[in-house]
Backbone as XML, in Angstrom:
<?xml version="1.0"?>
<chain id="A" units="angstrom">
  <residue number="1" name="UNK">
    <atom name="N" x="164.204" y="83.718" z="85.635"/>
    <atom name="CA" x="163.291" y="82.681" z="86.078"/>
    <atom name="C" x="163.627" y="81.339" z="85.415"/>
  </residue>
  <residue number="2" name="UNK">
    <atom name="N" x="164.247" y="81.661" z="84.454"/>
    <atom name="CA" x="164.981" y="80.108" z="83.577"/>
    <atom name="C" x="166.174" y="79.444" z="84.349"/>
  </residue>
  <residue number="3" name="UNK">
    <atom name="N" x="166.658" y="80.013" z="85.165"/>
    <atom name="CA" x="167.750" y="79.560" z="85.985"/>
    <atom name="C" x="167.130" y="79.228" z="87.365"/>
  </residue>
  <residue number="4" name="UNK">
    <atom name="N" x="166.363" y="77.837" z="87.214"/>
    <atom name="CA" x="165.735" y="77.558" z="88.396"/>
    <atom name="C" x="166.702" y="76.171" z="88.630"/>
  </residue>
  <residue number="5" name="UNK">
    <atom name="N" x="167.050" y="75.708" z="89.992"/>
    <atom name="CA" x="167.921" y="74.658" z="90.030"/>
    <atom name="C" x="167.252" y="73.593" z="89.898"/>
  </residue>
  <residue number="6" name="UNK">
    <atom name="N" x="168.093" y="72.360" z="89.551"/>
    <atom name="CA" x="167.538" y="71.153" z="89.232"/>
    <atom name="C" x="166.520" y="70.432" z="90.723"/>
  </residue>
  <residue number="7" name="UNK">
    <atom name="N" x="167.022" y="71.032" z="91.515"/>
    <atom name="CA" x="165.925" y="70.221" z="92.836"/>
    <atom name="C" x="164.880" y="70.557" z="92.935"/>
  </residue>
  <residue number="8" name="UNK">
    <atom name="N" x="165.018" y="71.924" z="92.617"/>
    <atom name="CA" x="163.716" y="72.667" z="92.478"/>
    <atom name="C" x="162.744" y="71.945" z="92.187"/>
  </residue>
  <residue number="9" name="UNK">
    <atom name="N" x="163.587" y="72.006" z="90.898"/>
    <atom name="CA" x="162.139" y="71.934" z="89.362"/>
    <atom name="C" x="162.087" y="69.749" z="89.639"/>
  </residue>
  <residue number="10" name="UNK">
    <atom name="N" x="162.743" y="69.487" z="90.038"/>
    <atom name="CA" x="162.526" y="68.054" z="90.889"/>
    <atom name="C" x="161.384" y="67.955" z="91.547"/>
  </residue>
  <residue number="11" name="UNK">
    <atom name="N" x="161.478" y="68.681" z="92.344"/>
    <atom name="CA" x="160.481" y="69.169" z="93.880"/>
    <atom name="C" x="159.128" y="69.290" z="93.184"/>
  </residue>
  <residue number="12" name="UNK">
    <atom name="N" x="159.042" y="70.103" z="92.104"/>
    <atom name="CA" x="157.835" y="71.005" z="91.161"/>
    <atom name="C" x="157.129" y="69.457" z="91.029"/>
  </residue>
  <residue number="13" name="UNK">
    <atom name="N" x="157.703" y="68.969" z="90.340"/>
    <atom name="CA" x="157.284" y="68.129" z="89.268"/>
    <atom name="C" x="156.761" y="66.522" z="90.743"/>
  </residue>
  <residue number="14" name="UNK">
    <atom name="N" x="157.493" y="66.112" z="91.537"/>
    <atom name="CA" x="156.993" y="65.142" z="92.774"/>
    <atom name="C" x="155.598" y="65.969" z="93.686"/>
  </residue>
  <residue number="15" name="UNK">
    <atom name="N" x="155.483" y="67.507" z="93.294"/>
    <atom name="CA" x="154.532" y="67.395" z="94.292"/>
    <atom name="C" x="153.025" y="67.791" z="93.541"/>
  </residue>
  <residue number="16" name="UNK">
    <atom name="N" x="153.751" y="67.848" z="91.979"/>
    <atom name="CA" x="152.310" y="67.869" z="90.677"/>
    <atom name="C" x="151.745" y="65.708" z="90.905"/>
  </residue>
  <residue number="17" name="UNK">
    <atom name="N" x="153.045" y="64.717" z="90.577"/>
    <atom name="CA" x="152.204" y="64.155" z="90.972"/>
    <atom name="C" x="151.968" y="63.476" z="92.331"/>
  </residue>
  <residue number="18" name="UNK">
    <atom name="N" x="152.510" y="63.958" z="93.394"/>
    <atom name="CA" x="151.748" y="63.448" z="94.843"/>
    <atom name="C" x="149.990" y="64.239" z="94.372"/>
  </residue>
  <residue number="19" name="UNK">
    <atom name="N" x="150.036" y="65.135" z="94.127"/>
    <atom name="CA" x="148.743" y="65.942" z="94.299"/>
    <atom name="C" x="147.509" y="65.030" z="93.082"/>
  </residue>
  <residue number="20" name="UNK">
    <atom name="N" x="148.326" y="64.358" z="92.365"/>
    <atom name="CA" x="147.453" y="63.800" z="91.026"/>
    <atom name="C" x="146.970" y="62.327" z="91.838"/>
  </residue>
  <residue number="21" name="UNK">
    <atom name="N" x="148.127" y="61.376" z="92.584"/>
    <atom name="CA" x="147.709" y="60.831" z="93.785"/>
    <atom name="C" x="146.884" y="60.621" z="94.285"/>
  </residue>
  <residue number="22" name="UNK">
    <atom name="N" x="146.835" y="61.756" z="95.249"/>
    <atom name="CA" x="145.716" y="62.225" z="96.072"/>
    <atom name="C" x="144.405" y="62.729" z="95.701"/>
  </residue>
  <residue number="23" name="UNK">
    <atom name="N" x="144.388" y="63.736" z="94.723"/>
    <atom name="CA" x="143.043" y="63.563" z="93.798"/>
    <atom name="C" x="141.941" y="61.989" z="93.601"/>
  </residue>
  <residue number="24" name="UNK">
    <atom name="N" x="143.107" y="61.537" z="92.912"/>
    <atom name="CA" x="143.062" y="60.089" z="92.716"/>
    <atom name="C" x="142.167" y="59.217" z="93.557"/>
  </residue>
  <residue number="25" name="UNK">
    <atom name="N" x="142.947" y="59.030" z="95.116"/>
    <atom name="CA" x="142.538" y="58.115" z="95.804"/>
    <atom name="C" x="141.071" y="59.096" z="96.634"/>
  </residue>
  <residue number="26" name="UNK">
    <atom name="N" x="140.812" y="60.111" z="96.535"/>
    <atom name="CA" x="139.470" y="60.910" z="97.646"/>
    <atom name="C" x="138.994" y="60.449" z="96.186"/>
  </residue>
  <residue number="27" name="UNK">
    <atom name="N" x="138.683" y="60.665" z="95.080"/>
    <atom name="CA" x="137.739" y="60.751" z="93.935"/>
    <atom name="C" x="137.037" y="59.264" z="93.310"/>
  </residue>
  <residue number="28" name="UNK">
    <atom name="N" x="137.935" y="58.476" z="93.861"/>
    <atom name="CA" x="137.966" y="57.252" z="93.713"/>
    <atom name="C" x="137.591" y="55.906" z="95.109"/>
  </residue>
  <residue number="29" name="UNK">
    <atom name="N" x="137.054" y="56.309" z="95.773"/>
    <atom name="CA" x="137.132" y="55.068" z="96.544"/>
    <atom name="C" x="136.305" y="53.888" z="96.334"/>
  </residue>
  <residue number="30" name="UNK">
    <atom name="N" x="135.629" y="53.955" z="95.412"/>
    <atom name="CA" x="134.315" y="53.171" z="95.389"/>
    <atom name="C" x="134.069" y="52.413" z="93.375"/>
  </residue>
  <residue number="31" name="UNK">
    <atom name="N" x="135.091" y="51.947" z="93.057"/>
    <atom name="CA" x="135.834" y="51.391" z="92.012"/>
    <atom name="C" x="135.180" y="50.133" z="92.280"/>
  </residue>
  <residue number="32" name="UNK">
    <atom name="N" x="135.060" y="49.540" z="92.532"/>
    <atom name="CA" x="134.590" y="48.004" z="92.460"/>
    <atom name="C" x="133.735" y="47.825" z="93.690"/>
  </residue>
  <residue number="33" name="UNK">
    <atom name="N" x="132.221" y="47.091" z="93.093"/>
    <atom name="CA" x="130.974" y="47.129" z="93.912"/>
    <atom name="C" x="130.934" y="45.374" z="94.316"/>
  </residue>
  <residue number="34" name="UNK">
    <atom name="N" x="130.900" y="45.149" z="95.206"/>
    <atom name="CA" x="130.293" y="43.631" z="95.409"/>
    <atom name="C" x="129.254" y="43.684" z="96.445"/>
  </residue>
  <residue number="35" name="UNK">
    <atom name="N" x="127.920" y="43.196" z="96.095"/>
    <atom name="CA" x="127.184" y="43.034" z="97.126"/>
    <atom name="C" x="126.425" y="40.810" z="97.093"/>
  </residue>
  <residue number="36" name="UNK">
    <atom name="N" x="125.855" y="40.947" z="98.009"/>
    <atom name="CA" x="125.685" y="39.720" z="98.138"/>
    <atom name="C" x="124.726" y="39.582" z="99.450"/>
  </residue>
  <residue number="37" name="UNK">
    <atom name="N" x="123.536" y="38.787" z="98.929"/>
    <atom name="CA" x="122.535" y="38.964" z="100.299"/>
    <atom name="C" x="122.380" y="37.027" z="101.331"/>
  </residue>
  <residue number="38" name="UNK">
    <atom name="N" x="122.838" y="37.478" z="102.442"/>
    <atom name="CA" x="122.474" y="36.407" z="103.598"/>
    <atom name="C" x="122.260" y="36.381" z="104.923"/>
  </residue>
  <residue number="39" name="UNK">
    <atom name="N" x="120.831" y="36.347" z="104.956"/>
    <atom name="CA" x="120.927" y="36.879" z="106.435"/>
    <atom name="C" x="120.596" y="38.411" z="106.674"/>
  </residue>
  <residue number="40" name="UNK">
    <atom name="N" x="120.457" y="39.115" z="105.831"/>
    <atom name="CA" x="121.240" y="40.522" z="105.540"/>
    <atom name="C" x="121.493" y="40.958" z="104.264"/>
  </residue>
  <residue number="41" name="UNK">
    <atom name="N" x="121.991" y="41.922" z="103.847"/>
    <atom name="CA" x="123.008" y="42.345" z="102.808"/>
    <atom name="C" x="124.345" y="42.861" z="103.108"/>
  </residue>
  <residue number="42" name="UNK">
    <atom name="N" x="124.763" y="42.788" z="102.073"/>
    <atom name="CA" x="126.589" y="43.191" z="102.778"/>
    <atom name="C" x="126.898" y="43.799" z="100.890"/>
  </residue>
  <residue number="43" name="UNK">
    <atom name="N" x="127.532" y="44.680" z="101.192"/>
    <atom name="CA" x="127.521" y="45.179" z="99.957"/>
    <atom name="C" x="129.070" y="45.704" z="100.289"/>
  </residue>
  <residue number="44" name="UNK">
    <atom name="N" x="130.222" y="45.600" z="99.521"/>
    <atom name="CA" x="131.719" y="46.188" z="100.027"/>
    <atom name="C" x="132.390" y="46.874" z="98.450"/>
  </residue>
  <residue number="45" name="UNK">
    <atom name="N" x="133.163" y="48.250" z="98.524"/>
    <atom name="CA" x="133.794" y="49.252" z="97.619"/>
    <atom name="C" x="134.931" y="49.029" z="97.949"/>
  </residue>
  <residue number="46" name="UNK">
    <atom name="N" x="135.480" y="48.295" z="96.712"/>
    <atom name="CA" x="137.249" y="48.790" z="96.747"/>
    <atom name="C" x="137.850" y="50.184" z="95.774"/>
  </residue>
  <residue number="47" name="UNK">
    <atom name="N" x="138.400" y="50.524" z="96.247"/>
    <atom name="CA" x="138.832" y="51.396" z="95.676"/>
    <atom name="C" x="140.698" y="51.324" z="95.284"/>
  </residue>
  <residue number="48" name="UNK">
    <atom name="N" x="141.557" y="52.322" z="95.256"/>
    <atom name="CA" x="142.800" y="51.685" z="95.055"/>
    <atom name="C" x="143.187" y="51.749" z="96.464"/>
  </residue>
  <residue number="49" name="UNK">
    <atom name="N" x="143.422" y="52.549" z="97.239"/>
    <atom name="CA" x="143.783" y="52.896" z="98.969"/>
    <atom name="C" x="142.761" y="52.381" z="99.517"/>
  </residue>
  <residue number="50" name="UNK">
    <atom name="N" x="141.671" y="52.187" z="99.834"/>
    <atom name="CA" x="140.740" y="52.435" z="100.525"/>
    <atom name="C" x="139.337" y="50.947" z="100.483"/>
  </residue>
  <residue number="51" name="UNK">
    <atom name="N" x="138.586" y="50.902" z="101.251"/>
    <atom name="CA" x="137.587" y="49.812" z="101.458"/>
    <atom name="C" x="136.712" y="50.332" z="102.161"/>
  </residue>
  <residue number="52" name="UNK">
    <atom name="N" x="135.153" y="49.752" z="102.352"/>
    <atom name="CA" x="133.873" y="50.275" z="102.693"/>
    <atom name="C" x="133.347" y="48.658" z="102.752"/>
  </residue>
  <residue number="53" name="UNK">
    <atom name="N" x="133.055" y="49.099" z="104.162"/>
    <atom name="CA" x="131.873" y="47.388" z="104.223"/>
    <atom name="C" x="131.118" y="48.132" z="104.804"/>
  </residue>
  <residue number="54" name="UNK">
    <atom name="N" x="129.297" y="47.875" z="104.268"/>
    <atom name="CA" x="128.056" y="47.884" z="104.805"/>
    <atom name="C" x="127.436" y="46.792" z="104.442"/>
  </residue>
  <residue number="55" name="UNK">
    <atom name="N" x="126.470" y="46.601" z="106.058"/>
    <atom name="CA" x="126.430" y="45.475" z="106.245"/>
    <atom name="C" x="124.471" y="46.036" z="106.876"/>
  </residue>
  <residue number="56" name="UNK">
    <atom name="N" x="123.485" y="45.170" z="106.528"/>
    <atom name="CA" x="122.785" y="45.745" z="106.735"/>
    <atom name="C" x="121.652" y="44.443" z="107.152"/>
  </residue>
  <residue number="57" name="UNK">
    <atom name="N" x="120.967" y="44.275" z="107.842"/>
    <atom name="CA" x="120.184" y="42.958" z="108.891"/>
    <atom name="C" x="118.727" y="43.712" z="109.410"/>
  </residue>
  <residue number="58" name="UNK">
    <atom name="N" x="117.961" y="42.848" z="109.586"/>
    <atom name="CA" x="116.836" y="43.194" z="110.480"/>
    <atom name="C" x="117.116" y="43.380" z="112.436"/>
  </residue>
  <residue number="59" name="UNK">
    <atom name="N" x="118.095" y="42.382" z="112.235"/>
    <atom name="CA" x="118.448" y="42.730" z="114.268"/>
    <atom name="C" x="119.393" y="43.954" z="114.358"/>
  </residue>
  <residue number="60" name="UNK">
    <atom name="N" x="120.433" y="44.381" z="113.904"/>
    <atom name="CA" x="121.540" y="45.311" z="114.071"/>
    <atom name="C" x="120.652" y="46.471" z="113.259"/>
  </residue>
  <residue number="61" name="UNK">
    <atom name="N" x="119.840" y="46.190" z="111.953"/>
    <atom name="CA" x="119.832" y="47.543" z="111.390"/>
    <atom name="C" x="121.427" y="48.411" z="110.368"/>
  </residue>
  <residue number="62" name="UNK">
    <atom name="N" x="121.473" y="49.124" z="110.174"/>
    <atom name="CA" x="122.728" y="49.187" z="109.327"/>
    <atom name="C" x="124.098" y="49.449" z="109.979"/>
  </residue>
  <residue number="63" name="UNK">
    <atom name="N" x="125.114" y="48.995" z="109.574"/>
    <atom name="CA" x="126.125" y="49.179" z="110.179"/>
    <atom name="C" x="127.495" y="49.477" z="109.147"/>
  </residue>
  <residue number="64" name="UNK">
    <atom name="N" x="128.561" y="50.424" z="108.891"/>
    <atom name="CA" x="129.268" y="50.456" z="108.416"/>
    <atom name="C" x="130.823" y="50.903" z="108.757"/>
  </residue>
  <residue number="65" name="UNK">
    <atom name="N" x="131.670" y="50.531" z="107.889"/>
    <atom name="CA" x="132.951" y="51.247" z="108.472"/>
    <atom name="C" x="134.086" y="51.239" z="107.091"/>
  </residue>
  <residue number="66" name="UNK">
    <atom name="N" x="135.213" y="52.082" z="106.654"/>
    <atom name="CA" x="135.719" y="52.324" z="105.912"/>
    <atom name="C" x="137.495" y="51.675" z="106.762"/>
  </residue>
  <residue number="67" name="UNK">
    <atom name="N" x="138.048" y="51.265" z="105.856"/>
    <atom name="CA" x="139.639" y="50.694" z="106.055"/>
    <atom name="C" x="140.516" y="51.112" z="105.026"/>
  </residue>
  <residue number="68" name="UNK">
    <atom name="N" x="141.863" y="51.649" z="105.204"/>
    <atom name="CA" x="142.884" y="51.630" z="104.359"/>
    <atom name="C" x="143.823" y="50.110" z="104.114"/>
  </residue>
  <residue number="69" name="UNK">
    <atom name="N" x="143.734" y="49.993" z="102.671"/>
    <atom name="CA" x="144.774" y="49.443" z="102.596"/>
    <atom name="C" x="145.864" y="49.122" z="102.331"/>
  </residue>
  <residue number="70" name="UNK">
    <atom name="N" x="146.412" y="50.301" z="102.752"/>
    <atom name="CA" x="148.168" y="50.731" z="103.159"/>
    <atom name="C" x="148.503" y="50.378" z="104.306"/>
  </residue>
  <residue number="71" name="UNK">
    <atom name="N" x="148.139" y="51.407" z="105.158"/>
    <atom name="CA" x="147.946" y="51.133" z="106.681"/>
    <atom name="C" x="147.316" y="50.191" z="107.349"/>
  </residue>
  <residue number="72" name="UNK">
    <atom name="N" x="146.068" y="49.324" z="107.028"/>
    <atom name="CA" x="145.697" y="48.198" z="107.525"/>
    <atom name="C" x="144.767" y="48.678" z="108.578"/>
  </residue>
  <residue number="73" name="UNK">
    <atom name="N" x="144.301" y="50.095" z="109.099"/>
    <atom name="CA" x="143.553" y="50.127" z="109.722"/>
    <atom name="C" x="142.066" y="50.248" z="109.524"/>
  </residue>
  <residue number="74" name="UNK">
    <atom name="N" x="141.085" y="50.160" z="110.268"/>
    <atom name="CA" x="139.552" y="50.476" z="109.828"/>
    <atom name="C" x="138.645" y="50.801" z="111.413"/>
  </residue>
  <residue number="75" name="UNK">
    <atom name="N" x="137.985" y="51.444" z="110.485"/>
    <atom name="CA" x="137.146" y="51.893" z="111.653"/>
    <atom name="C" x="135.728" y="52.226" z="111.198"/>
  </residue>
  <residue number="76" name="UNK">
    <atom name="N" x="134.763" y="52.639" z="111.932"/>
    <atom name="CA" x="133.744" y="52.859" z="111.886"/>
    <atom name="C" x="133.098" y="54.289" z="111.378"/>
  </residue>
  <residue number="77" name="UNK">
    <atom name="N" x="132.599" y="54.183" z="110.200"/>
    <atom name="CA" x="132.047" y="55.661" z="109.897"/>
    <atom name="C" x="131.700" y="56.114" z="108.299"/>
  </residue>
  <residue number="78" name="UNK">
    <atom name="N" x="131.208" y="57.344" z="108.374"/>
    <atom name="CA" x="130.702" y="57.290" z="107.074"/>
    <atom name="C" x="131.717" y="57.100" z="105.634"/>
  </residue>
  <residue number="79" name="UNK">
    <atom name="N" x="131.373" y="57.407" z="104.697"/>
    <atom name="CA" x="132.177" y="57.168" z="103.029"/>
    <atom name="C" x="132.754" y="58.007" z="102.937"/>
  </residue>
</chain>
């Protein structure tokens, strides 16, 4: 078992930390709080990957949506 090849134990060790990563960014999205009231409240979570805007008014009622920012996309839905 000591004669494991070098890609291997390469391989071992890139997918201990992809997985430390990923822990990382689900455990974490909500790292920095800003809220601020006009009109409304708007309260937004950065995290290191990731963003959260809620936005909350007497005409709309609450509204939210989560964005990556790697990918640049966002959409509508819960945390």
């Amino acid at each position: 078992m000591t004669e494991i090849s070098l890609p291997i134990k390469i391989a071992f060790v890139l997918l201990g930390i992809g997985f430390l990563f990923d822990l990382t960014g689900f455990s974490a999205p909500y790292w920095h709080v800003s809220e601020w009231y006009h009109l409304g409240k708007r309260k937004i979570n950065y995290g290191l990957w990731r963003y959260c805007d809620e936005y909350t008014d007497r005409r709309y009622g609450r509204r939210e949506g989560c964005g990556s920012m790697v990918s640049g996309s966002y959409g509508a839905g819960g945390k």
